[in-house]
C-alpha positions as CSV (number, residue, x, y, z in Angstrom):
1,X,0.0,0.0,0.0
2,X,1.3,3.9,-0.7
3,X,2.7,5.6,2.0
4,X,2.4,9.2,2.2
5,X,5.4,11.4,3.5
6,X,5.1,14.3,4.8
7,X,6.7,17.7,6.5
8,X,7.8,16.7,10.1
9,X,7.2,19.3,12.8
10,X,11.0,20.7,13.6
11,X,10.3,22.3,16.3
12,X,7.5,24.5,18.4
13,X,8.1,27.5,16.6
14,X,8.7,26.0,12.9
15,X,5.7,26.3,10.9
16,X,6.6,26.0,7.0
17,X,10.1,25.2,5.3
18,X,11.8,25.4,1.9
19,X,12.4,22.0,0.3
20,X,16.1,22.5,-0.6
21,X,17.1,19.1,-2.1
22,X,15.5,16.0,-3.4
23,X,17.8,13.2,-2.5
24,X,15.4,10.4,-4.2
25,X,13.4,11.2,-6.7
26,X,10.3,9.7,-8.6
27,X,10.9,6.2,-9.6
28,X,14.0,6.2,-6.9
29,X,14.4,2.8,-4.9
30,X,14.4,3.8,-1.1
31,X,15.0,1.7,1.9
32,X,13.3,2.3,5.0
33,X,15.6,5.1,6.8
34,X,16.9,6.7,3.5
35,X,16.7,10.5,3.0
36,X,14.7,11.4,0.6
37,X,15.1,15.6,0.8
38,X,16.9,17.9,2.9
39,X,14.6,20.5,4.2
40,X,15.0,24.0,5.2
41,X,13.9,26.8,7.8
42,X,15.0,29.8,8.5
43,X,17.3,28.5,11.3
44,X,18.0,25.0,10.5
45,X,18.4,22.4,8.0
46,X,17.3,18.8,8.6
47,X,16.2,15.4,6.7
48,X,12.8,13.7,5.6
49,X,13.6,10.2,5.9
50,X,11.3,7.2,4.4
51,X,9.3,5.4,6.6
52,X,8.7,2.3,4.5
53,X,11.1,1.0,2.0
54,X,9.7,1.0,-1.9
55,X,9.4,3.5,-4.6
56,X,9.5,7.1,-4.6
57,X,6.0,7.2,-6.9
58,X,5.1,10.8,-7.1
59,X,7.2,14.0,-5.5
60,X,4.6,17.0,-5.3
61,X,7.0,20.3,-5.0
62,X,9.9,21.4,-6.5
63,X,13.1,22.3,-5.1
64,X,13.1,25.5,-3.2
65,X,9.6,25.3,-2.7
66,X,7.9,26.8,0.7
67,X,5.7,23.9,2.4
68,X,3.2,24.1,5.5
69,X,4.5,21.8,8.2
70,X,2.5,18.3,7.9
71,X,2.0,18.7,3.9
72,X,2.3,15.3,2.4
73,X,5.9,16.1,0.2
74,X,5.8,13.0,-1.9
75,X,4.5,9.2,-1.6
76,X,6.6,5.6,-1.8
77,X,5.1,2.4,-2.6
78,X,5.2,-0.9,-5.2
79,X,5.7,0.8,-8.8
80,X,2.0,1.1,-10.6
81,X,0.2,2.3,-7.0
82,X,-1.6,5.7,-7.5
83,X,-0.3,8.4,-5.6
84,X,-2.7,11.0,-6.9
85,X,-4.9,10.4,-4.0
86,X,-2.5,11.8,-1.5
87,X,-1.4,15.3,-3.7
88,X,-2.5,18.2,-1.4
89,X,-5.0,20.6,-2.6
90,X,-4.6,23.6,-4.5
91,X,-3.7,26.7,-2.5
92,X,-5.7,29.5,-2.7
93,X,-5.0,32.9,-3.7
94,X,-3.2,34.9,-1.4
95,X,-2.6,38.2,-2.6
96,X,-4.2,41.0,-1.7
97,X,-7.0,42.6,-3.2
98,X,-5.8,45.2,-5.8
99,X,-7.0,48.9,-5.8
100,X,-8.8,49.7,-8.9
101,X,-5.4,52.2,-9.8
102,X,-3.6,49.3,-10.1
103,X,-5.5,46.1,-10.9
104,X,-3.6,43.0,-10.2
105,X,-4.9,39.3,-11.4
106,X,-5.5,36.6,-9.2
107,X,-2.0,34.4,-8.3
108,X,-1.2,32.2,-6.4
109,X,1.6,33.1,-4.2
110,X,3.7,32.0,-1.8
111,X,4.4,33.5,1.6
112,X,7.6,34.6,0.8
113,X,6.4,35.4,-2.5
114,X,3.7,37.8,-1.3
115,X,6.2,39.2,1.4
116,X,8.7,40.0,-1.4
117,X,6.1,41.8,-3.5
118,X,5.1,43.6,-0.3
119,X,8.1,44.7,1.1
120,X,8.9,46.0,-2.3
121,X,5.8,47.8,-3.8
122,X,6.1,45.1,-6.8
123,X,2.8,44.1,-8.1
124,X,4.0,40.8,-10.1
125,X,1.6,40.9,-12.8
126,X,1.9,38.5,-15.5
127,X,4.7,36.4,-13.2
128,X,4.5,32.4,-14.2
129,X,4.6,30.5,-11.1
130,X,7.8,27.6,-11.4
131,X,5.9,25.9,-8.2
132,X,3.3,23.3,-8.2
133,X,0.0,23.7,-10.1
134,X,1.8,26.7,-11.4
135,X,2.3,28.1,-7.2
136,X,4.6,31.8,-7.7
137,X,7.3,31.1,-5.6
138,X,9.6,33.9,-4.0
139,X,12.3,33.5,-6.7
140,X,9.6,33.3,-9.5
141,X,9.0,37.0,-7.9
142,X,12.4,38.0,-7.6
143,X,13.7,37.1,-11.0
144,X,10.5,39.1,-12.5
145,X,11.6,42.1,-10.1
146,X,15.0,42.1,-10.8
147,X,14.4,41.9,-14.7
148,X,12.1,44.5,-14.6
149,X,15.0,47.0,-13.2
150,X,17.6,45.8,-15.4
151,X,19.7,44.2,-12.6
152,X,22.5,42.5,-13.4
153,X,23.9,41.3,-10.4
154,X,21.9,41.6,-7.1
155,X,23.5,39.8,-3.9
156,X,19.9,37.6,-2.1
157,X,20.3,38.1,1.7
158,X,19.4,35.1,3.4
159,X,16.0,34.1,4.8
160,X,17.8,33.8,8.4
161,X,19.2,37.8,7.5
162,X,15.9,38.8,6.6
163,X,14.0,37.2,9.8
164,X,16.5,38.7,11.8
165,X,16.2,42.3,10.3
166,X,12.3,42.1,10.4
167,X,12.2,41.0,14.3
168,X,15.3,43.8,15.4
169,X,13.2,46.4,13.5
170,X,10.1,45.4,14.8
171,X,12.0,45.5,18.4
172,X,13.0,49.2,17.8
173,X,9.7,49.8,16.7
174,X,7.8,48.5,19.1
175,X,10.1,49.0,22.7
176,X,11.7,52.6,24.0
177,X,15.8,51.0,24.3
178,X,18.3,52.7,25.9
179,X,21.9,51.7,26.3
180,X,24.4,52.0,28.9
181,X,27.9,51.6,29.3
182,X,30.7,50.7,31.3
183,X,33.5,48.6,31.9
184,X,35.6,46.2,34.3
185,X,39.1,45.2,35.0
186,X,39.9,42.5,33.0
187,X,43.0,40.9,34.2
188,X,41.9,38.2,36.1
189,X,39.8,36.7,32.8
190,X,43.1,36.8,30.8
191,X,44.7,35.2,33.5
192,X,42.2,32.4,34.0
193,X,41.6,32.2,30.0
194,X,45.5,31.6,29.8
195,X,45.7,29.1,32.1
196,X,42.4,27.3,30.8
197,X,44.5,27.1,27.1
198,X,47.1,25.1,28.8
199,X,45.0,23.1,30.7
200,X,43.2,22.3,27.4
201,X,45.9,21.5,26.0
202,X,46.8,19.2,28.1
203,X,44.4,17.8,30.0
204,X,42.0,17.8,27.0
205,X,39.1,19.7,29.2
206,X,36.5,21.8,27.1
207,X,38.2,25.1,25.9
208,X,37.2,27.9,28.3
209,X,37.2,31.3,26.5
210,X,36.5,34.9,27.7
211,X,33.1,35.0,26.4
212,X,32.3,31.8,28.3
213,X,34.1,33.3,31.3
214,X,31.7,36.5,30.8
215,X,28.9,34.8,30.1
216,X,29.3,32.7,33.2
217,X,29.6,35.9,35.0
218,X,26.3,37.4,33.5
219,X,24.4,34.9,34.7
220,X,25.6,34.6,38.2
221,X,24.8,38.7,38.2
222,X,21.3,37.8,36.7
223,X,20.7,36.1,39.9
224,X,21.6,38.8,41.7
225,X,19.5,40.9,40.1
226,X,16.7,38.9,38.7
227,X,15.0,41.6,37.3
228,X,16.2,41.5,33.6
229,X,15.7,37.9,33.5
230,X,12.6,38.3,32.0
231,X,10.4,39.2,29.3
232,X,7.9,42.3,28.1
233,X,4.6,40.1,26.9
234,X,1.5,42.0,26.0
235,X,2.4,44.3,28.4
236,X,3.5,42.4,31.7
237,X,6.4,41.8,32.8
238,X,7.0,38.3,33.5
239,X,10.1,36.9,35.5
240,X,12.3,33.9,35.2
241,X,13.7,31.9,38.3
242,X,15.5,29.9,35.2
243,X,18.2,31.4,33.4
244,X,17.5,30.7,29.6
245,X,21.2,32.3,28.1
246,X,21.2,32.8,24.1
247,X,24.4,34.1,23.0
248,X,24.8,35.5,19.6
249,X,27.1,33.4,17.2
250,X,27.9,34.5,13.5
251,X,27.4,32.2,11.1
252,X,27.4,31.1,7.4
253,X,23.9,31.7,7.2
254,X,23.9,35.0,9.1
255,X,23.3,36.1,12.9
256,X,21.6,32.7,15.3
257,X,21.2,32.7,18.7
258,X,21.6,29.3,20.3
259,X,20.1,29.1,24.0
260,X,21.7,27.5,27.1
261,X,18.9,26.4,29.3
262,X,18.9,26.4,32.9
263,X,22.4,27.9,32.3
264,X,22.4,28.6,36.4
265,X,22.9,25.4,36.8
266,X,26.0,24.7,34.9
267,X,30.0,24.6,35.9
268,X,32.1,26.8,34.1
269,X,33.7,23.6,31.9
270,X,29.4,22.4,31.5
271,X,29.1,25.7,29.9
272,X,31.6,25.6,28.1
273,X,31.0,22.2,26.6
274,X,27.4,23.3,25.8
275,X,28.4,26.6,24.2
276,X,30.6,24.8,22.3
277,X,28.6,22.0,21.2
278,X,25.7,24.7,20.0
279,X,28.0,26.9,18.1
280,X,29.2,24.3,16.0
281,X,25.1,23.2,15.8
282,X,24.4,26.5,14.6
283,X,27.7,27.0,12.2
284,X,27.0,23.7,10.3
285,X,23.3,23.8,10.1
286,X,22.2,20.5,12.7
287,X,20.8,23.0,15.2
288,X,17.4,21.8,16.4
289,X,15.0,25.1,16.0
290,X,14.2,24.9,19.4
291,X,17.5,25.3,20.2
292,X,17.2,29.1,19.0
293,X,14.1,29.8,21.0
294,X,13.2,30.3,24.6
295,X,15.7,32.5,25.5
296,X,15.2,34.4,29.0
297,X,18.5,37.1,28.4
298,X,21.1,37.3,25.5
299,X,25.0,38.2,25.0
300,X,26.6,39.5,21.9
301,X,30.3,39.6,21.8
302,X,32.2,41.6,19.4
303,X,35.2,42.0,21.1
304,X,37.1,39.0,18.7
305,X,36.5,42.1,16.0
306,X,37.6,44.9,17.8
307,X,34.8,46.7,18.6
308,X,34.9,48.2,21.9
309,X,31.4,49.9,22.4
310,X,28.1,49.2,20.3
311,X,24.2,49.0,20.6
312,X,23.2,45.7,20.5
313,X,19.3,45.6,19.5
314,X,17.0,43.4,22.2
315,X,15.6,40.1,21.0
316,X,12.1,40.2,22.0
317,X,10.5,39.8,24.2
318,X,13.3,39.9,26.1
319,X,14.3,43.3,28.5
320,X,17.7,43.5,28.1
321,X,20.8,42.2,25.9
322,X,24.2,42.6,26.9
323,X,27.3,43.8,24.3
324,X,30.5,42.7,25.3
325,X,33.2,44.6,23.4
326,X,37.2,44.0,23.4
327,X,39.4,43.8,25.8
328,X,41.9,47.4,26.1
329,X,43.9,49.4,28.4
330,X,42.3,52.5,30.3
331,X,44.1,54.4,32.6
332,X,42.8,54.2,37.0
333,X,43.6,56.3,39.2
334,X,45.7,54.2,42.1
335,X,47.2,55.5,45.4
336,X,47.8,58.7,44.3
337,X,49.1,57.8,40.8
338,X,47.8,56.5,37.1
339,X,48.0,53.1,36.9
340,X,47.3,51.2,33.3
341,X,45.1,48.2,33.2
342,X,43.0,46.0,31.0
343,X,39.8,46.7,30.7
344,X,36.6,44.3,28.8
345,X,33.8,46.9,27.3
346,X,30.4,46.1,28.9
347,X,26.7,47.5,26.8
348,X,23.7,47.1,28.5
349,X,20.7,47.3,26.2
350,X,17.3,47.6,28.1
351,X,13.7,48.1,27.6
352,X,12.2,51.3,28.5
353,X,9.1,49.7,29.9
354,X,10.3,47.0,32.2
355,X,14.2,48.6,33.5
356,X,14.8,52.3,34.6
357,X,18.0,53.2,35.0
358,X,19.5,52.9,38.2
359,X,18.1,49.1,37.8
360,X,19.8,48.9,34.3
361,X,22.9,50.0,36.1
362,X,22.9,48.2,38.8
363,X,22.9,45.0,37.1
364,X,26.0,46.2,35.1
365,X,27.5,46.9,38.1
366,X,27.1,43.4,38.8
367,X,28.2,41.8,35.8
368,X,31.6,44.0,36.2
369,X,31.9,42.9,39.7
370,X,31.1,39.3,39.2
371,X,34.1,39.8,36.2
372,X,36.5,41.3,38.8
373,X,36.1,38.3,41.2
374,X,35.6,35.7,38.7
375,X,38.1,33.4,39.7
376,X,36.9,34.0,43.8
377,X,33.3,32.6,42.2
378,X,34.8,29.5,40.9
379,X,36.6,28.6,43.3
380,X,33.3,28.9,45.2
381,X,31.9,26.7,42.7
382,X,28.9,29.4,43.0
């Protein structure tokens, strides 16, 4: 009997993906087990496998097609079954209704199709659709747009770029930020991160690197001062006992945010091993989307680049975000004299709504402190 296949559910958040590759395709032999296409969201990429060994009879979308969660993708079975009966339905029209200045005719777009044209002011009249039962996909819409303005070379950002922009706008538009700034002696992380290199080295323990070291730090202070462990939803503020740390990592496909749950919870080498193990998660593409979600409070670090003060944008609905900038010498005031030391940058991001101020500072107060007794708090194991 024909076996239908279908979209798995990646993931709480994940409601439709982009069918990047058929593996098998129609009239394919498959075992049970075997991929059959690599599938696509905007955070992760992951497999459809067959359930039943047999023949790939019928595939119903192309490559680079955008599929509802749960769609039936394509059907295996003996050769000669009818796999018709499993097609999914036609979609209906999605655009929206013309003004009678500009009348439009009916298509049948995609999401990212109708997005596109959106975003862009582009009515695509007259645009053949490349997806099933003639579907206008996003690049059937692009390659109309682009022709129509003569482009000859236009660079595509990447889904995970352009869900990134639209949230970060969407957080500026939508939450008063303010940022402050500050910073705090540094010497003892270089001293512990120079001595966790060798023990590395040698002892083959997980790789312990300022922004683990600061990160560690944050989340102690966070538990100091609970209050930006939380989140701005529908206008409430709700608190975290938890401490849900996403930490901003750059990758191939553009800005992700893996999450460290119940990060309070965790030894320094723990957090390092799971920061480590999600980095790479997110830098080859295995990341599991809920892996990107659920975050309670979030660090960006750009001091590997240089960049010793900056703004960073709050994920919402999240209250705060904290920048951590490069490491550089400032001149203190000691016993009468001017002593140089290193310094790590510190910006704290926070919402308006939820953090005045003096609590905005306080808890950057903390973080600095917590980095200034760093190795007092693990040797505390606290």
């Amino acid at each position: 009997m024909a076996t239908p296949v279908d979209v798995p559910k990646s993931g709480n958040t994940v409601e439709e993906c982009i069918i990047s590759r058929w593996v098998r395709r129609e009239g394919d032999a498959v075992s049970a087990g075997d991929v059959v296409a690599e599938v696509e969201t905007d955070k992760a990429t992951f497999e459809i496998t067959a359930p039943v060994g047999g023949t790939v009879l019928a595939t119903f979308f192309p490559e680079g097609a955008l599929v509802p969660v749960f769609t039936v993708v394509c059907v295996i079975g003996a050769a000669g079954e009818d796999a018709d009966v499993f097609r999914p339905g036609v979609v209906a029209p999605l655009v929206s209704a013309p003004s009678p200045q500009s009348p439009v005719p009916t298509a049948v777009l995609s999401p990212r199709a109708r997005k596109f044209s959106a975003d862009r002011g582009f009515q695509p009249v007259g645009v053949i659709g490349s997806g099933p039962s003639g579907r206008v996909l996003e690049q059937d819409v692009r390659k109309a747009y682009e022709s129509e303005r003569g482009a000859t070379s236009v660079a595509r950002p990447s889904g995970t770029r352009e869900v990134i922009a639209r949230r970060l706008g969407e957080s500026l538009a939508t939450a008063a930020q303010y940022t402050l700034h500050a910073s705090a002696d540094a010497r003892q992380l270089l001293a512990l991160r120079a001595r966790a290199m060798d023990s590395a080295r040698t002892a083959g323990r997980p790789d312990v690197t300022i922004n683990t070291l600061v990160t560690f730090c944050t989340i102690r202070a966070l538990l100091d001062t609970p209050d930006l462990n939380a989140e701005l939803i529908d206008g409430a503020i709700v608190r975290h006992r938890a401490v849900h740390m996403g930490f901003a990592c750059d990758t191939p496909r553009g800005l992700l945010v893996p999450v460290v749950r119940d990060a309070q919870g965790l030894s320094i080498g723990a957090l390092a091993r799971r920061m480590s193990d999600l980095a790479a998660g997110a830098n080859d593409g295995s990341i599991s989307p809920d892996a990107l979600s659920g975050g309670t409070f979030t660090i960006s670090n750009l001091g590997s680049l240089g960049v010793e003060w900056f703004t960073p944008v709050i994920n919402p609905p999240q209250v705060a975000i904290l920048g951590v900038g490069a490491i550089h010498v400032k001149p203190v005031r000691r016993d009468g004299g001017v002593e140089f030391i290193d310094v790590i940058a510190l910006s704290l991001t926070c919402v308006r709504q939820a953090i005045d101020d003096a609590p905005g500072g306080r808890f950057l107060r903390a973080v600095a402190e917590r980095i200034e007794q760093v190795e007092y708090d693990l040797i505390l194991g606290s």
